[in-house]
N, C-alpha and C positions, 0 to 999 in steps of 0.2 A: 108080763114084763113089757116093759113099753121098749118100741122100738123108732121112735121119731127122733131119736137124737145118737148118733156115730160118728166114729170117726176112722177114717181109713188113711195109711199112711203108702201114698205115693215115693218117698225119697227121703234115705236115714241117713246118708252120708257128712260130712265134714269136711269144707275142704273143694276137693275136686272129684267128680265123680268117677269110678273105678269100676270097668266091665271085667267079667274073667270069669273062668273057673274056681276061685278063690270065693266070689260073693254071690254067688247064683242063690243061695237061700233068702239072706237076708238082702241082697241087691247093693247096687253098687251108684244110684242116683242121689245126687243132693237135695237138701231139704225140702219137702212137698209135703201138705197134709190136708187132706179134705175133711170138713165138717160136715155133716148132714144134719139137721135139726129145723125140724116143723118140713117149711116148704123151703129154705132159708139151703142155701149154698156155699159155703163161706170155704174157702181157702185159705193155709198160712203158712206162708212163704211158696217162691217160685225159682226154687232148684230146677235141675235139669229133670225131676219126678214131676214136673208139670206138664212137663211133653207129651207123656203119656194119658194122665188127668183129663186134658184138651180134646183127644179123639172122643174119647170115652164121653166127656159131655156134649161134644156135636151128635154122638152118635145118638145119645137118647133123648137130642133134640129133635133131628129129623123121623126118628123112631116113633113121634109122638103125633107125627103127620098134621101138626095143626101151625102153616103157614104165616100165621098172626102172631104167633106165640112170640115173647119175649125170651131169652137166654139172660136169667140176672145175674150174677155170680158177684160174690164179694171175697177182693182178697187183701190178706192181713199181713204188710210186711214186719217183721221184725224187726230189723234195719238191713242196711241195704249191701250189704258184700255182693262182691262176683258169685260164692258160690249159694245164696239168698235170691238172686234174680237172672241166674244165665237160661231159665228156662223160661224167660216171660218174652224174648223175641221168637220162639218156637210154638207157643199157646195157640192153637188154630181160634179159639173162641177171639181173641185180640183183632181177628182179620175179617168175623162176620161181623156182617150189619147189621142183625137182629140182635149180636149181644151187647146187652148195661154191663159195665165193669165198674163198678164201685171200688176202688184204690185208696185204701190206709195204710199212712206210713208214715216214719220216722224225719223231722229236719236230719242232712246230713251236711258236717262242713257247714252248716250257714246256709245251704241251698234247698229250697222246697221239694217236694217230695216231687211234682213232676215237673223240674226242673232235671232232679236226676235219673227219674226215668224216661224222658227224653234224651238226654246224655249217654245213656245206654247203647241208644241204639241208631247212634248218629256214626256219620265213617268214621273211623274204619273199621268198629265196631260190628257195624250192622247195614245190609245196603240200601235196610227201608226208612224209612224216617218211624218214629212211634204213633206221632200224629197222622201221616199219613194211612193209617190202618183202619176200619170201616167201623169198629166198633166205637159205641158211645162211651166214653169216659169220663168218669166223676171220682174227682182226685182231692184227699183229704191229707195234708200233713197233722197229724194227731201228737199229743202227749198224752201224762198224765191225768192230765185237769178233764181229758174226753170220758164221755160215755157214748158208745156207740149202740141202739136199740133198734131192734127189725120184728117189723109184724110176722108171724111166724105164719101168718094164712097167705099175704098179698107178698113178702118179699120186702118192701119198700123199706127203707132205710134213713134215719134222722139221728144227724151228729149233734153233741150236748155238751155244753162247758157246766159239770157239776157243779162248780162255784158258782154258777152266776142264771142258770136254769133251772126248771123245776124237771127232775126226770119222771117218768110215768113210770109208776109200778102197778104193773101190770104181769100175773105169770105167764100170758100165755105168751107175752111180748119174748124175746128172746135181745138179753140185756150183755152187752161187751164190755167190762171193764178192763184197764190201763192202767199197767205199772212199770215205768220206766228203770232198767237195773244200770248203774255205771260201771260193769263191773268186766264189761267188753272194749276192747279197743276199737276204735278211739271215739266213737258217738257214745256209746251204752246202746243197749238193746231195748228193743219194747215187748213185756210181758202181757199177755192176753189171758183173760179168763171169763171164757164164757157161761154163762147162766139161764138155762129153760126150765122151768116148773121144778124148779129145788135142785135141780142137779147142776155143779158143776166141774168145767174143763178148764184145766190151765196150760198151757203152753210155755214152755218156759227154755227157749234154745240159748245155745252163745252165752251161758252165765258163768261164773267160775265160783265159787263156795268160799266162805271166811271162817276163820275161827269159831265155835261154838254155833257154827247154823246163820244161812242168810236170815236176819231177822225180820229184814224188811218183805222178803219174799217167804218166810216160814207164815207171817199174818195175814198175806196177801191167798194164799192156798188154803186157809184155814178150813177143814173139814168136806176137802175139795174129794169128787167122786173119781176122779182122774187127774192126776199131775202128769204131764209128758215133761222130762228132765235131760239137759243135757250128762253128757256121759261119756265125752269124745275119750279120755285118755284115762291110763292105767294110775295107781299110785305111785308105780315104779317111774313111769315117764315122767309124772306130773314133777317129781324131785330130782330125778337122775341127770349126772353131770355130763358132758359141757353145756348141753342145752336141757336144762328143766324149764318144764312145761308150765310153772310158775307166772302169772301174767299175763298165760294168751287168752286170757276168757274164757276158757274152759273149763267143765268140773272132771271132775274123777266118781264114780257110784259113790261111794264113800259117802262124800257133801249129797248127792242127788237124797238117799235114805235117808241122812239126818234130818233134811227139810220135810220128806215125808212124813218119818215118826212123829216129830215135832209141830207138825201141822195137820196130823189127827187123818192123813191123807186113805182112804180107800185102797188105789190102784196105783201103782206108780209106774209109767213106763219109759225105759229111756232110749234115750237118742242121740243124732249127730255123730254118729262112729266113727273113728278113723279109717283114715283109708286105708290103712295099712292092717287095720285087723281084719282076718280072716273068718270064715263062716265056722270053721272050727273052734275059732278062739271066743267068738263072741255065743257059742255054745254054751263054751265051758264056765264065761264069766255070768252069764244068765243062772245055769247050776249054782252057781259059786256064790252067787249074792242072792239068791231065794231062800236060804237059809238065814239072811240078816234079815228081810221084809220080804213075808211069801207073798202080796199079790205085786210082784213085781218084772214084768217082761221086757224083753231088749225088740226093740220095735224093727220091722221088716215089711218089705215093700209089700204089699197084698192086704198088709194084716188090717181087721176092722174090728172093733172092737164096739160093744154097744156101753152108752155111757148112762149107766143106773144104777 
C-alpha cells in the first residue's frame, strides 16, 4: 500500500471554534487540513486548527537539524471567511525566515487575495502587520481557469491558465485542479481536487446541495478516492422554522452521499460540524449514515487517513 500521499485533519468546525467537554473527540477548531503527498506540503484552509499544524511543522523542521533547509508549505484557501483564516495570524511558520509560503486564493469583493490577507491582520485586527512577518510569501489569486502543478521530489510550484497553457502530464507531478461552486454566500467558494499517480482528493467545504445532486461538482469528483464534503447541519435544521438553514451554504449528509454515489466516489468523509453538535451526536449521525454509504466517516481532529 503506498503511503506518500495523506491527509490529516487539524480543524472540523463551522463557524467558530468550540472548546469544552462536549467536543474533546471530534474537537472543537475550525477548518484546517493538511495534505501529505510526495515531498509536497499543502494545506487547506486556516481555521484556528492551523495553530496547532504550525508547532508541529517548525518542530520537524528543526528536528531535521539541517540549518539551510527550506520550510515550503503551500496553502489552499477556499475563500476567505473569519472562521477559513483566523488561524493564519497564529501560524508560527508565517513569522520564520526560512519559510516559502506559497498562498492560493479566492478574489473576494473585487479585492486580491493579498490584499485581503493583509487586511486581516492590520489594527485592530491584529498588532503585526502580515508583511511585516519574516517569511517569504508568494501569493496567487486563482479561479477556475488555474491549474496548480508541484514537483513531488523538489516542492517547487507553477501556476497554469489551462486555456491558454500547455499543462505537463506528468504522474509523478502532483496536479491541483479548480472548481469554483456559487453556491456560498457571497463570493462562492473554491473547490480543490488533488491528483498524484491516479489517486484522487477533493475537498469540497461551504457548499450547500441542489435538487437531484450538485451536477457540477458530482463530474468534478468523478470516481474521486476521497471526497471531504461539507455536512454542517441536520435535515431538521436545514428546513425547520423561523430560521431554516436554507441558503447559508451549507449541505446536510443527505446532498454530501448523493454527490458521492453519483460520482462513483470511494471514501466520503464529512466535515465542517456545527458548533453546537455534540461528540455524542456526531456519533450517532456517523452510525446513522453508514448504513446509506459504508465508506463514510465524520472527520476529527487527529484523524489521518491514507488516500489509495
Amino acid at each position: 500500500m503506498n503511503k506518500d500521499f495523506k491527509i490529516t485533519f487539524w480543524g472540523v468546525r463551522g463557524s467558530h471554534p468550540v472548546p469544552g467537554k462536549n467536543t474533546i473527540q471530534f474537537g472543537g477548531n475550525t477548518t484546517c487540513t493538511e495534505v501529505s503527498v510526495g515531498n509536497a506540503r499543502i494545506i487547506i484552509d486556516a481555521g484556528t486548527g492551523i495553530v496547532e499544524l504550525g508547532k508541529k511543522l517548525l518542530s520537524e523542521y528543526f528536528s531535521s537539524k539541517n540549518p539551510d533547509k527550506q520550510l515550503n508549505i503551500i496553502i489552499l484557501f477556499t475563500h476567505l471567511h473569519h472562521d477559513h483564516t483566523q488561524g493564519l495570524p497564529f501560524f508560527a511558520p508565517l513569522f520564520f525566515g526560512k519559510s516559502i509560503l506559497n498562498l492560493f486564493g479566492p478574489i473576494n469583493f473585487g479585492s486580491e487575495l493579498k490584499l485581503v490577507l493583509e487586511r486581516s491582520m492590520t489594527p485592530p485586527n491584529f498588532p503585526i502587520d502580515f508583511f511585516q512577518t519574516n517569511s517569504m510569501k508568494k501569493i496567487y489569486t486563482v479561479n477556475d481557469s488555474n491549474e496548480i502543478v508541484i514537483n513531488s521530489k523538489t516542492g517547487d510550484v507553477t501556476l497554469y491558465n489551462k486555456y491558454h497553457d500547455k499543462v505537463p502530464e506528468n504522474n509523478e507531478n502532483i496536479k491541483i485542479e479548480i472548481m469554483n461552486d456559487y453556491s456560498h454566500p457571497a463570493n462562492g467558494v473554491l473547490i480543490y481536487k488533488i491528483i498524484y499517480k491516479d489517486r484522487i482528493l477533493v475537498f469540497s467545504t461551504d457548499v450547500e446541495g441542489f435538487m437531484f445532486g450538485n451536477s457540477k461538482l458530482i463530474n468534478f469528483s468523478k470516481n474521486a478516492t476521497i471526497l471531504v464534503h461539507d455536512a454542517q447541519y441536520t435535515k431538521e435544521e436545514y428546513v425547520a422554522l423561523p430560521i431554516p438553514k436554507q441558503g447559508f451554504g451549507h449541505s446536510i449528509a443527505e446532498m454530501a452521499i448523493e454527490v458521492a454515489k453519483k460520482a462513483n466516489v470511494k471514501n466520503l468523509i464529512l466535515t465542517h460540524h456545527d458548533p453546537n453538535r455534540t461528540d455524542a451526536e456526531l456519533r450517532k449521525m456517523q452510525s446513522k449514515y453508514r448504513r446509506r454509504f459504508k465508506n463514510l466517516t465524520y472527520a476529527k481532529e487527529g484523524l489521518t487517513i491514507e488516500v489509495n
